[in-house]
N, C-alpha and C positions, 0 to 999 in steps of 0.2 A: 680601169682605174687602178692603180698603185696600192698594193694592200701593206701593210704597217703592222706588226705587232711589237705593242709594247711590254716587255717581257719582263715580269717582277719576279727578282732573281731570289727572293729569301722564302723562307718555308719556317725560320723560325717562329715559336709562337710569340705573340704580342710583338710582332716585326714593325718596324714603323715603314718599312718600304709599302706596304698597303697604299697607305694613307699618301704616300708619293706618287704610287703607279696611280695612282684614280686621279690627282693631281695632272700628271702628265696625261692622261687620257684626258680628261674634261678640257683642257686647253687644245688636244689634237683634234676632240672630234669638232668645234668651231668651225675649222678649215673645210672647205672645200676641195680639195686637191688631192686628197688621197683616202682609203677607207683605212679606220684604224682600230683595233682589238687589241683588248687587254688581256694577255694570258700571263695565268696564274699556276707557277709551278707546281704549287700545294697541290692542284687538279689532277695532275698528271702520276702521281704515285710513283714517281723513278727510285727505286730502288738502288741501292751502291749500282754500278754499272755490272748488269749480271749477263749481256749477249756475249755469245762464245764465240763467236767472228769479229772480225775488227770491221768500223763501222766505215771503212772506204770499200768494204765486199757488198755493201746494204743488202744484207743476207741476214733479216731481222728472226729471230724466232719467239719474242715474248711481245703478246698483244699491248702491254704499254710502251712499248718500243715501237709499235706499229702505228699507235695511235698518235704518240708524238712524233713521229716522223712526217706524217700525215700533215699533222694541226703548220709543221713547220716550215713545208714543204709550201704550203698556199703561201707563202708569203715572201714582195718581193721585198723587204727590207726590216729590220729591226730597231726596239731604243729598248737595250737592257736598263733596267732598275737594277743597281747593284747597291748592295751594302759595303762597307770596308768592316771585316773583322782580321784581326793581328796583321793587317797590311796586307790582306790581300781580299778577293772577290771570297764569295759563300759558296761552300764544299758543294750545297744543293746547286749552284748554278755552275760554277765548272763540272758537275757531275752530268747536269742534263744537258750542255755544251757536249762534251766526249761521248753522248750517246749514238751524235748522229756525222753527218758528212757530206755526203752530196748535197744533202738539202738546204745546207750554209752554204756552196758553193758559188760567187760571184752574184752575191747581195751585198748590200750595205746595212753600216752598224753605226749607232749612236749612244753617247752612253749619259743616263743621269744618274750620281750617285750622291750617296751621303755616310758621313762619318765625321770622326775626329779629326781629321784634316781634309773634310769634301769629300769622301771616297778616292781622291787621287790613283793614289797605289793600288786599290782594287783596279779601275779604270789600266793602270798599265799593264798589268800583268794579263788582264783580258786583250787590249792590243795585241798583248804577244801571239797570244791563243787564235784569237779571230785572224791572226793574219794566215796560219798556218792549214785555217779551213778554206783561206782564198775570199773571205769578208774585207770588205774594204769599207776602214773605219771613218769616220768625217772629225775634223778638227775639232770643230764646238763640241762643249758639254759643258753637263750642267751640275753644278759640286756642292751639294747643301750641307753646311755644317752642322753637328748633332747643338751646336753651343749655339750658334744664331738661328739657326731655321726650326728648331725646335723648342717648346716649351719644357722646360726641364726635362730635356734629352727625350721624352714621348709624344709629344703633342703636337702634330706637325702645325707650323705656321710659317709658313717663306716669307721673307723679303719678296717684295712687290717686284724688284728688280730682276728675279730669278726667271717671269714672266718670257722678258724679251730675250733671254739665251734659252730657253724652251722654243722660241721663235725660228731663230737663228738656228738651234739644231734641228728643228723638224725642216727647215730649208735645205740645210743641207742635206739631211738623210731620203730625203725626197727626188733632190736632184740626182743625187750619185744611184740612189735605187731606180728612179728612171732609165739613167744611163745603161746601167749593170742589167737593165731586164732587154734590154737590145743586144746585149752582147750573147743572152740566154738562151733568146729568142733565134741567134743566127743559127 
């Protein structure tokens, strides 16, 4: 079966992506069609990016590099939780992206984000990123504004309607990650 992690990209304290990624989780694990796990950056302790090889050599020498390589590597598809801060994705999750490489290689990626304009602009600037590790992103996402989907900007509360584009992306990140674990697999 098709394994999923959902990957909550903030480590800030009082983050309201918490409260999103359990969201996204509680509606993925419903499904039957694929297993899915919620990892939690904060767990992983990635420090600034401190390996002294570049991570296309996967010549890791720090046990939390190992470990998250590991955790990453199980898995044939992703849905980052992204924040938008100053327009773009959180330093901790482009930081923990740049750690690794092969282990993104020809999976698939899904993004829900939230911000002052939906997370959008974080969401692009991670396309750019993910394309360049060979992830191949799915169209749908899911864009929850800090103004409507939150109760004075902490409290998370979605729109009901946010439900069925949570749908529609786990569809797609499903099919394309099926497909991608065939091409893995040759």
């Amino acid at each position: 079966m098709l394994k999923v992690a959902i990957i909550l990209g903030s480590t800030r304290p009082g983050r309201n992506g918490e409260a999103v990624a359990r969201w996204v989780h509680g509606l993925a694990t419903k499904r039957g069609d694929a297993e899915f796990e919620l990892v939690d950056l904060q767990d992983f302790h990635l420090p600034l990016l401190d390996e002294p090889n570049p991570a296309t050599q996967h010549q890791y020498t720090k046990p939390h590099t190992q470990r998250w390589s590991e955790k990453i590597a199980s898995f044939d598809a992703y849905v980052f939780v992204t924040p938008e801060y100053n327009h773009g994705t959180s330093g901790a999750l482009k930081n923990a992206i740049d750690y690794l490489y092969t282990e993104w290689n020809n999976k698939a990626a899904g993004f829900v984000s939230y911000g002052s304009a939906g997370g959008a602009r974080a969401v692009e600037q991670l396309r750019l990123v993910l394309a360049e590790l060979q992830i191949a992103t799915v169209r749908a996402q899911v864009m929850l504004s800090l103004r409507a989907d939150f109760e004075n900007f902490k409290v998370f509360k979605p729109d009901p309607h946010h439900e069925k584009s949570v749908t529609t992306l786990l569809n797609q990140v499903i099919a394309w990650g099926g497909a991608l674990k065939t091409l893995r697999q040759a």
